[in-house]
Biopython code that builds the backbone (N, CA, C, O; Angstrom):
import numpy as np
from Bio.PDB.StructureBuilder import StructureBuilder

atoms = [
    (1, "UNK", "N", (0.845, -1.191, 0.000)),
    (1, "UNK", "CA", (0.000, 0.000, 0.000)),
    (1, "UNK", "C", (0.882, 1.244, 0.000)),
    (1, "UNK", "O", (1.941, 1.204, 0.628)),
    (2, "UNK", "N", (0.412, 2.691, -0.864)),
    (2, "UNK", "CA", (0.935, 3.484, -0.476)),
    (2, "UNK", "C", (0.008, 4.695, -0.228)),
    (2, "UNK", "O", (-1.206, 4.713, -0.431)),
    (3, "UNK", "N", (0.896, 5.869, 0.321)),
    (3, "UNK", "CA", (-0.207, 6.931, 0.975)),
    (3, "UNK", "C", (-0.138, 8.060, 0.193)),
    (3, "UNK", "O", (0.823, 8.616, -0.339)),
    (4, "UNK", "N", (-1.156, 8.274, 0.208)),
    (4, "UNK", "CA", (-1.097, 9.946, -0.719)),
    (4, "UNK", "C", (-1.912, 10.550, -0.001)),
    (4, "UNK", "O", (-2.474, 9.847, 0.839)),
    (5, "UNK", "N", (-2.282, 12.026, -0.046)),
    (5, "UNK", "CA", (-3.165, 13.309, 0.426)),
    (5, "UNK", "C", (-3.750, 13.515, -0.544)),
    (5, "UNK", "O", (-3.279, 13.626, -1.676)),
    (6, "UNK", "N", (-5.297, 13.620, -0.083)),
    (6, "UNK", "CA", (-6.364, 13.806, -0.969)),
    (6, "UNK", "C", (-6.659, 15.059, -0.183)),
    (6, "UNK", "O", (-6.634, 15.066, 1.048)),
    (7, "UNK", "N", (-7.033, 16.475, -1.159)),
    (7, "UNK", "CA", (-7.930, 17.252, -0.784)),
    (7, "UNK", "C", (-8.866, 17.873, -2.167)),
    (7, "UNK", "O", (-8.586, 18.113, -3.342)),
    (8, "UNK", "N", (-10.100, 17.979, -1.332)),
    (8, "UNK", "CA", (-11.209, 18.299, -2.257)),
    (8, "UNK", "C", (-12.221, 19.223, -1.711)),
    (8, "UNK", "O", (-12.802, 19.230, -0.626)),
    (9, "UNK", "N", (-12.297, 20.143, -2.927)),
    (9, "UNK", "CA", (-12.902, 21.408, -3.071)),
    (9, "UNK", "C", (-14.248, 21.490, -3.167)),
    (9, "UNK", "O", (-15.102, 20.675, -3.516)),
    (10, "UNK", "N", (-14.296, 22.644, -2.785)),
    (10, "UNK", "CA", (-16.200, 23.147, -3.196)),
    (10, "UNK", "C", (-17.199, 21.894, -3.095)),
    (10, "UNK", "O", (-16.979, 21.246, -2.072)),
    (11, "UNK", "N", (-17.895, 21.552, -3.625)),
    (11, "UNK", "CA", (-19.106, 20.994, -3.796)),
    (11, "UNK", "C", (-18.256, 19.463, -3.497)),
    (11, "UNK", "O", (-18.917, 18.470, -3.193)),
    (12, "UNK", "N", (-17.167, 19.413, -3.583)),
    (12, "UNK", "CA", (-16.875, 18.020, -3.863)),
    (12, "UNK", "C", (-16.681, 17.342, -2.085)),
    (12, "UNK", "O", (-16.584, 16.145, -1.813)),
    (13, "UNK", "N", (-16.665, 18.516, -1.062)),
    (13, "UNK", "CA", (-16.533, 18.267, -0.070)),
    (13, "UNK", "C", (-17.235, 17.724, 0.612)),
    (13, "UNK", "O", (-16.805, 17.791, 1.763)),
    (14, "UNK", "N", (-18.616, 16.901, 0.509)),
    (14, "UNK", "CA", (-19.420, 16.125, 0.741)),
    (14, "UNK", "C", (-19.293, 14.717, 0.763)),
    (14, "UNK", "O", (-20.015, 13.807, 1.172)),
    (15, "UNK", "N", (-17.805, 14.797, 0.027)),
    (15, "UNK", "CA", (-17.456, 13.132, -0.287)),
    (15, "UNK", "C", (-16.327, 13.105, 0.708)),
    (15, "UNK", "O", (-16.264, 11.986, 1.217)),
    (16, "UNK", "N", (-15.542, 13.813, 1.105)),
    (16, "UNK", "CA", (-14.606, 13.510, 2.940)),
    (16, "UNK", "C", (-15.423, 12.049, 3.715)),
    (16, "UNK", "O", (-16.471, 11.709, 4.265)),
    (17, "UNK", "N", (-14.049, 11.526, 3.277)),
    (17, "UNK", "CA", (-14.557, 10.166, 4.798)),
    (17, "UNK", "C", (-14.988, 10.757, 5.780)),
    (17, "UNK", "O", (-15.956, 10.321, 6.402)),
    (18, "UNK", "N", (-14.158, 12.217, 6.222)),
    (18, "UNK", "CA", (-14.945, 12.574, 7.567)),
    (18, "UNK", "C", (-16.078, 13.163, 7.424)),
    (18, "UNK", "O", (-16.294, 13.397, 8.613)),
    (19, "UNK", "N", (-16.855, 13.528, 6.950)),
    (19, "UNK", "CA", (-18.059, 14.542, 6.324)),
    (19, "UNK", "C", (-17.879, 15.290, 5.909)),
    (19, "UNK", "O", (-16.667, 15.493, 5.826)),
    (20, "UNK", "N", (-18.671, 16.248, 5.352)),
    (20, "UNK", "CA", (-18.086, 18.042, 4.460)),
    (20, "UNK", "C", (-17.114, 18.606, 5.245)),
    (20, "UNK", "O", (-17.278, 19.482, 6.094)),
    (21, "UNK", "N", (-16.027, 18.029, 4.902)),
    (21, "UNK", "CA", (-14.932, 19.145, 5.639)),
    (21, "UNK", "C", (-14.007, 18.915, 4.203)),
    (21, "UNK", "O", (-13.939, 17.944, 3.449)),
    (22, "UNK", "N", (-13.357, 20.195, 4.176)),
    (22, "UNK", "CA", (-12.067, 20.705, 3.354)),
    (22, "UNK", "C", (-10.374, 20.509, 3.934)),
    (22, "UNK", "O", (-9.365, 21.003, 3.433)),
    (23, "UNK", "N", (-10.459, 19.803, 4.897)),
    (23, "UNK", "CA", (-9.126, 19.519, 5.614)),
    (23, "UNK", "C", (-8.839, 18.213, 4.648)),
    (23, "UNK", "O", (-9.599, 17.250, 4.552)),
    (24, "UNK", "N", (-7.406, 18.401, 3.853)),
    (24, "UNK", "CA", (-6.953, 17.307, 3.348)),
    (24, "UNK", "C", (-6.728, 16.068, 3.905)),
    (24, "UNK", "O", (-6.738, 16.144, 5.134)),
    (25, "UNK", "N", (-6.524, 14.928, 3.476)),
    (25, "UNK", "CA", (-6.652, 13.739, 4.412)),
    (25, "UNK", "C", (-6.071, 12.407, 3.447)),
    (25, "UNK", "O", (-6.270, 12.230, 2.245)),
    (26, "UNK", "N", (-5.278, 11.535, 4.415)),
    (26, "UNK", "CA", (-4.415, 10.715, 3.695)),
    (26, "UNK", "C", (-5.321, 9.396, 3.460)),
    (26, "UNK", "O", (-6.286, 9.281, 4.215)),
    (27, "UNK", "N", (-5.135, 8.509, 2.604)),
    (27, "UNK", "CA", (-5.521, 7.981, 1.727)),
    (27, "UNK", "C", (-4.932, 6.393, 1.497)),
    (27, "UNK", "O", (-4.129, 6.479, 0.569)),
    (28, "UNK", "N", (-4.981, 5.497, 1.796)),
    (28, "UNK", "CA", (-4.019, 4.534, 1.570)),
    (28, "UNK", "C", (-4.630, 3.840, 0.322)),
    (28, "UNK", "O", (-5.744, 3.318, 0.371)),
    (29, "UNK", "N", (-3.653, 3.856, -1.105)),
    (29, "UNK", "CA", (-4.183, 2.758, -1.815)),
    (29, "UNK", "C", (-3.459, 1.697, -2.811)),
    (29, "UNK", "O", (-2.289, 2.079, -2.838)),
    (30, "UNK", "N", (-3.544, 0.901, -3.390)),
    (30, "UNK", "CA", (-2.405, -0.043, -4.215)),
    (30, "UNK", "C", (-1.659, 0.497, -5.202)),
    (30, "UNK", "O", (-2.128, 1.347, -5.958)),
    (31, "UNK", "N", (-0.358, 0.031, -5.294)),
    (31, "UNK", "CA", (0.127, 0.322, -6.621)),
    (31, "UNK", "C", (-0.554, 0.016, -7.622)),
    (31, "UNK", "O", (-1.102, -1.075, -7.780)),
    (32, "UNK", "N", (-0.597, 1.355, -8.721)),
    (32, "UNK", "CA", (-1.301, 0.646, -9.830)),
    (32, "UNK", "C", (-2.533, 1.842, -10.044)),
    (32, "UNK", "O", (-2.695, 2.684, -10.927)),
    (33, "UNK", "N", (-3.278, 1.518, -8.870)),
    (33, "UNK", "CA", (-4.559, 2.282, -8.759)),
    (33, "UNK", "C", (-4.683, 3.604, -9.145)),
    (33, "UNK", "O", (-3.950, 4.423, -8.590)),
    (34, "UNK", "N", (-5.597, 4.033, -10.129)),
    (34, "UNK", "CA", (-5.470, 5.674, -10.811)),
    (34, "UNK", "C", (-6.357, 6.586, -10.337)),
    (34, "UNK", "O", (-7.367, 6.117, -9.811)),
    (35, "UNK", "N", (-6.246, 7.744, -10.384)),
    (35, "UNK", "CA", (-6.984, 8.784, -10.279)),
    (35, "UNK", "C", (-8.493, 8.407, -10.419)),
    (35, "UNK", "O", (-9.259, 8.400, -9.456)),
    (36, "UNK", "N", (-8.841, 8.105, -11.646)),
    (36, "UNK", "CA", (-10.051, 7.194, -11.593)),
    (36, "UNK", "C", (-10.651, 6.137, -10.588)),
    (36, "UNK", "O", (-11.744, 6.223, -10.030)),
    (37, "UNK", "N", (-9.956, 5.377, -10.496)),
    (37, "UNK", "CA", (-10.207, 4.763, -9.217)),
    (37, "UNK", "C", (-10.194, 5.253, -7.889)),
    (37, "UNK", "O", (-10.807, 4.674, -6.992)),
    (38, "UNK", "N", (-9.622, 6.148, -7.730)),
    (38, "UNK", "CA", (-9.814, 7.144, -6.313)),
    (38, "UNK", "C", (-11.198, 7.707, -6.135)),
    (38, "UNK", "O", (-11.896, 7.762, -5.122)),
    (39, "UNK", "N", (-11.478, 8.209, -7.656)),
    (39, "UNK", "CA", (-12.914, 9.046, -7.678)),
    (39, "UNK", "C", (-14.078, 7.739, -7.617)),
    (39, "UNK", "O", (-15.180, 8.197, -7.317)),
    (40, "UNK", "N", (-14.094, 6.693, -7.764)),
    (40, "UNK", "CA", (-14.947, 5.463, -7.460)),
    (40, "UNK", "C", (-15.206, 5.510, -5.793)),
    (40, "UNK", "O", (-16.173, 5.723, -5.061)),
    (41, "UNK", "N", (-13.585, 5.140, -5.597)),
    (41, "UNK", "CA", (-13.805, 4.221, -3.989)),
    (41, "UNK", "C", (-14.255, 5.819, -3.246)),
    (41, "UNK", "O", (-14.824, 5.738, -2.158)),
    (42, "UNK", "N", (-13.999, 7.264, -3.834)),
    (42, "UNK", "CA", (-14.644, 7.945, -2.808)),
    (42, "UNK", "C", (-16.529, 8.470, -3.419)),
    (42, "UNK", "O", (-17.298, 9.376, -3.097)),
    (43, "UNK", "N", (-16.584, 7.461, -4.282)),
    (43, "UNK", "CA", (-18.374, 7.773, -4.348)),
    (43, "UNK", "C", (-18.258, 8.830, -5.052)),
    (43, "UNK", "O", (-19.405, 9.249, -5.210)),
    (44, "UNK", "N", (-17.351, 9.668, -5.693)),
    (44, "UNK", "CA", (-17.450, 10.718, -6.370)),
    (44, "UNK", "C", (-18.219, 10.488, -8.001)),
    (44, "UNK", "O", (-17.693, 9.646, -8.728)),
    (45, "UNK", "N", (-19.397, 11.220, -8.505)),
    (45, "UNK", "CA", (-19.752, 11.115, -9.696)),
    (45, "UNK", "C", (-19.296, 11.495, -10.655)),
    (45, "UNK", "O", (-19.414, 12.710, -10.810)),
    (46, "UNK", "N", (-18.562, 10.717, -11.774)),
    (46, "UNK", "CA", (-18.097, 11.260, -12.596)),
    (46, "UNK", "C", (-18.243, 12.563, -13.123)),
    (46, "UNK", "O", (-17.302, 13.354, -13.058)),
    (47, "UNK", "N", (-19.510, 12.925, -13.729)),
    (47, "UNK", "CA", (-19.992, 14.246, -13.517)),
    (47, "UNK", "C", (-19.782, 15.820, -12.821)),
    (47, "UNK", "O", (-19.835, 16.996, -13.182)),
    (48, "UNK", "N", (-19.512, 15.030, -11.590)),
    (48, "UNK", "CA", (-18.708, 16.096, -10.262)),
    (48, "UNK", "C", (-17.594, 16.320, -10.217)),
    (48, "UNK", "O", (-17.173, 17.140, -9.402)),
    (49, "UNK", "N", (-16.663, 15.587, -11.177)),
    (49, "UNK", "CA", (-15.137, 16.122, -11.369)),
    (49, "UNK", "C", (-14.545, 16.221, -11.986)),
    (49, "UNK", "O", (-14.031, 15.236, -12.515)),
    (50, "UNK", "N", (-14.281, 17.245, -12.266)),
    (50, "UNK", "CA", (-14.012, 18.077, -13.504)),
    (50, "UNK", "C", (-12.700, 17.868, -14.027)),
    (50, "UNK", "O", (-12.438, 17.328, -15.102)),
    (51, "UNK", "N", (-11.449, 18.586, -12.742)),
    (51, "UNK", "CA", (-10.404, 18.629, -12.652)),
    (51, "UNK", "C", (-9.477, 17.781, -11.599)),
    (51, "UNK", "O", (-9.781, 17.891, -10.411)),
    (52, "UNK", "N", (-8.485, 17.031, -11.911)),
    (52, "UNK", "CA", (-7.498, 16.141, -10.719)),
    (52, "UNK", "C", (-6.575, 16.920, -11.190)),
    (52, "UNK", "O", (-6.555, 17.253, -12.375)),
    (53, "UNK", "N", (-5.419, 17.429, -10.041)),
    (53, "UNK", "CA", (-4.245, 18.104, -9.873)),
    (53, "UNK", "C", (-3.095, 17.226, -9.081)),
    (53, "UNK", "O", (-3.391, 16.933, -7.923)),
    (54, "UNK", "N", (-1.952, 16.820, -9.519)),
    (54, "UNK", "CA", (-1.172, 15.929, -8.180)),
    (54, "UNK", "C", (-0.075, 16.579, -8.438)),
    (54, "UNK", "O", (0.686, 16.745, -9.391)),
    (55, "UNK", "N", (-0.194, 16.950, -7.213)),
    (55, "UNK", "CA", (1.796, 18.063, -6.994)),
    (55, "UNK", "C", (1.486, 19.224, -7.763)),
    (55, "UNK", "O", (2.557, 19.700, -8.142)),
    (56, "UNK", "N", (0.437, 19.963, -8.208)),
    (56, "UNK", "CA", (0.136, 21.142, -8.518)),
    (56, "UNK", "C", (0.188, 20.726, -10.352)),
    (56, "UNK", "O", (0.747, 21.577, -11.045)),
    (57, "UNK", "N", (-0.206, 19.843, -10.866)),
    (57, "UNK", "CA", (0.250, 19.359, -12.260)),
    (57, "UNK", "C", (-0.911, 18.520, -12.598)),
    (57, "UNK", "O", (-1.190, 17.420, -12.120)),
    (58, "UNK", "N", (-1.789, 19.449, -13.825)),
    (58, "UNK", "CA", (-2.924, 18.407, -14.256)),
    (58, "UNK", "C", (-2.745, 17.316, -14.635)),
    (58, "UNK", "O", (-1.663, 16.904, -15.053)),
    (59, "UNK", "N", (-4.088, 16.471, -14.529)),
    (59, "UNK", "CA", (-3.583, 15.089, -14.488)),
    (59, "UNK", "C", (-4.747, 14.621, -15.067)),
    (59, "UNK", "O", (-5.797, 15.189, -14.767)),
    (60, "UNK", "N", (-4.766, 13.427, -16.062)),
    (60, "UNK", "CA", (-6.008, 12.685, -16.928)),
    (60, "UNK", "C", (-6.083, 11.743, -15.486)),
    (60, "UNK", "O", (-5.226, 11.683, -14.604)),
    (61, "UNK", "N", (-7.255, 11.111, -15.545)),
    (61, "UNK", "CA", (-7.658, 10.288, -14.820)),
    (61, "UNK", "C", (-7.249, 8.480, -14.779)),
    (61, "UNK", "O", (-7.507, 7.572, -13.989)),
    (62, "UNK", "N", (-6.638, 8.557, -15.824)),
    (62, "UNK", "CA", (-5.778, 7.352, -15.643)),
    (62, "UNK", "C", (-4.358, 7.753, -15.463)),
    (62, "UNK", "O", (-3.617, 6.979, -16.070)),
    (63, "UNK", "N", (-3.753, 8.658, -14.863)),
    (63, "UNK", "CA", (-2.895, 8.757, -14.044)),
    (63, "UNK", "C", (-2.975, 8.077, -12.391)),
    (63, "UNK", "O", (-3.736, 8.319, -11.454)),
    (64, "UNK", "N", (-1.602, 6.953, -12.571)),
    (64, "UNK", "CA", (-0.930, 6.384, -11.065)),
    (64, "UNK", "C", (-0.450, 7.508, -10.311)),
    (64, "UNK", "O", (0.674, 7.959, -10.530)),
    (65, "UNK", "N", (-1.375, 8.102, -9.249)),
    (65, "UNK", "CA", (-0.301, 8.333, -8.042)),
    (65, "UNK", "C", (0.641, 7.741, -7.590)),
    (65, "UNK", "O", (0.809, 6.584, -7.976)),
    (66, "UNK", "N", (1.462, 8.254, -6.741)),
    (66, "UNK", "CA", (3.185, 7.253, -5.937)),
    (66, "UNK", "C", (3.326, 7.985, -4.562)),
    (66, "UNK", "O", (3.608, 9.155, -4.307)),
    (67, "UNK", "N", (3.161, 7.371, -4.100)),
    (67, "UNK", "CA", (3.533, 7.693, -3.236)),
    (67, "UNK", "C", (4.061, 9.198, -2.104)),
    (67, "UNK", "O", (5.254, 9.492, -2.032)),
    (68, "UNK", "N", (3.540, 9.586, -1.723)),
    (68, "UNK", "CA", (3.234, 11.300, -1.122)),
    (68, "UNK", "C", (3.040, 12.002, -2.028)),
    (68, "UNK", "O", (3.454, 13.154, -1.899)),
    (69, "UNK", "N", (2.430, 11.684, -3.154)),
    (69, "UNK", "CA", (1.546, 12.482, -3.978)),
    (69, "UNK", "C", (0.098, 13.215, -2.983)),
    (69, "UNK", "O", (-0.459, 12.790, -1.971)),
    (70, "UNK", "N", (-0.140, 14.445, -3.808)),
    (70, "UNK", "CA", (-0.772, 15.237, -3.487)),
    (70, "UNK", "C", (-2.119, 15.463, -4.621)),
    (70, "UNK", "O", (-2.023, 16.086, -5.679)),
    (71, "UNK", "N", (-3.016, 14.982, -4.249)),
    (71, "UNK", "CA", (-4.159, 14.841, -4.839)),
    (71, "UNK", "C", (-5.383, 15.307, -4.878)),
    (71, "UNK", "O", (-6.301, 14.587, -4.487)),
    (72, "UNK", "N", (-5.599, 16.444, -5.300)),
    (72, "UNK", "CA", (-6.390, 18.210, -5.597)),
    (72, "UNK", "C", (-7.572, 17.296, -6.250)),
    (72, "UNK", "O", (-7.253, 16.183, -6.668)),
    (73, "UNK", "N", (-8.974, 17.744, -6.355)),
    (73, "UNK", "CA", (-10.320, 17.378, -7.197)),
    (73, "UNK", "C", (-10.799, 18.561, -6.621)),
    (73, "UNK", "O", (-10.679, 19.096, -5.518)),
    (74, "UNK", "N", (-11.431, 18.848, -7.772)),
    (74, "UNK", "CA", (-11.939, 19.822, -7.874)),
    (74, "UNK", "C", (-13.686, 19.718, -9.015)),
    (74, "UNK", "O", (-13.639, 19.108, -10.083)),
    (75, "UNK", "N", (-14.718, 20.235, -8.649)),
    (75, "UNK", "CA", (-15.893, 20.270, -9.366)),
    (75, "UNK", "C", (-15.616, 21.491, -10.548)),
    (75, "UNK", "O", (-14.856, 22.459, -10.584)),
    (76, "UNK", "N", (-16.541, 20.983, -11.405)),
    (76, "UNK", "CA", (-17.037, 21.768, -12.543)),
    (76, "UNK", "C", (-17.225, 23.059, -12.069)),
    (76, "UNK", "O", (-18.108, 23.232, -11.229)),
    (77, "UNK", "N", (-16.195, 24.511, -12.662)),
    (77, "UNK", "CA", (-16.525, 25.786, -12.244)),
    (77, "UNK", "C", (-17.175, 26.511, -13.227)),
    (77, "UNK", "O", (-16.897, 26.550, -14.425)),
    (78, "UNK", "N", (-18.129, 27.127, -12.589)),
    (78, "UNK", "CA", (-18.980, 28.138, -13.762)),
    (78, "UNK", "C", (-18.239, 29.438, -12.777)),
    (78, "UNK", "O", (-17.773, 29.428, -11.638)),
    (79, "UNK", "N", (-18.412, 30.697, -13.982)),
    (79, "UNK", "CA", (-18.708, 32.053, -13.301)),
    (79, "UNK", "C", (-18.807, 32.860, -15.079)),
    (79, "UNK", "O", (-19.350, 32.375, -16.072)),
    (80, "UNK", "N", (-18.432, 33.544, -15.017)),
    (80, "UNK", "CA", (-18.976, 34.743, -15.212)),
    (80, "UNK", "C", (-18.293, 35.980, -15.424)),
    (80, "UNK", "O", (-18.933, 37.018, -15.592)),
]
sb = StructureBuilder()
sb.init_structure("model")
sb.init_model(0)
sb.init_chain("A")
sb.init_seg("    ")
for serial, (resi, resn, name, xyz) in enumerate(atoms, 1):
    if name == "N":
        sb.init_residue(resn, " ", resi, " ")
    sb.init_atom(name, np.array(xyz, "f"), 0.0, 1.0, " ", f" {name:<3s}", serial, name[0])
structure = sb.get_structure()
């Protein structure tokens, strides 16, 4: 297993193991396992995420995290 930091924004903060909170939070998961698969095991709807960032660097969703990666989601932004 390895660990990475997940934090997630705006609307997406409903999906926190701990409840709507915005405090980042570590993550244990297999080698191998992608961005995509993160947004599964946390119930996130495809729909609801727009953007993945790891280490400040966009990322397609079949991107492997490694280990103390840093793992940003973010929802669909409108404005104006």
């Amino acid at each position: 297993m390895i660990t990475i930091e997940v934090v997630l924004f705006a609307t997406l903060r409903k999906y926190h193991p701990g409840g709507a909170n915005s405090e980042p939070f570590d993550m244990e998961i297999s080698p191998g396992t992608t961005v995509e698969d993160i947004l599964k095991e946390l119930k996130i709807p495809p729909r609801e995420s727009k953007q993945v960032f790891v280490n400040s660097i966009r990322q397609e969703k079949d991107y492997k995290p490694r280990e103390g990666d840093r793992v940003a989601i973010f929802p669909p932004i409108a404005g104006g």
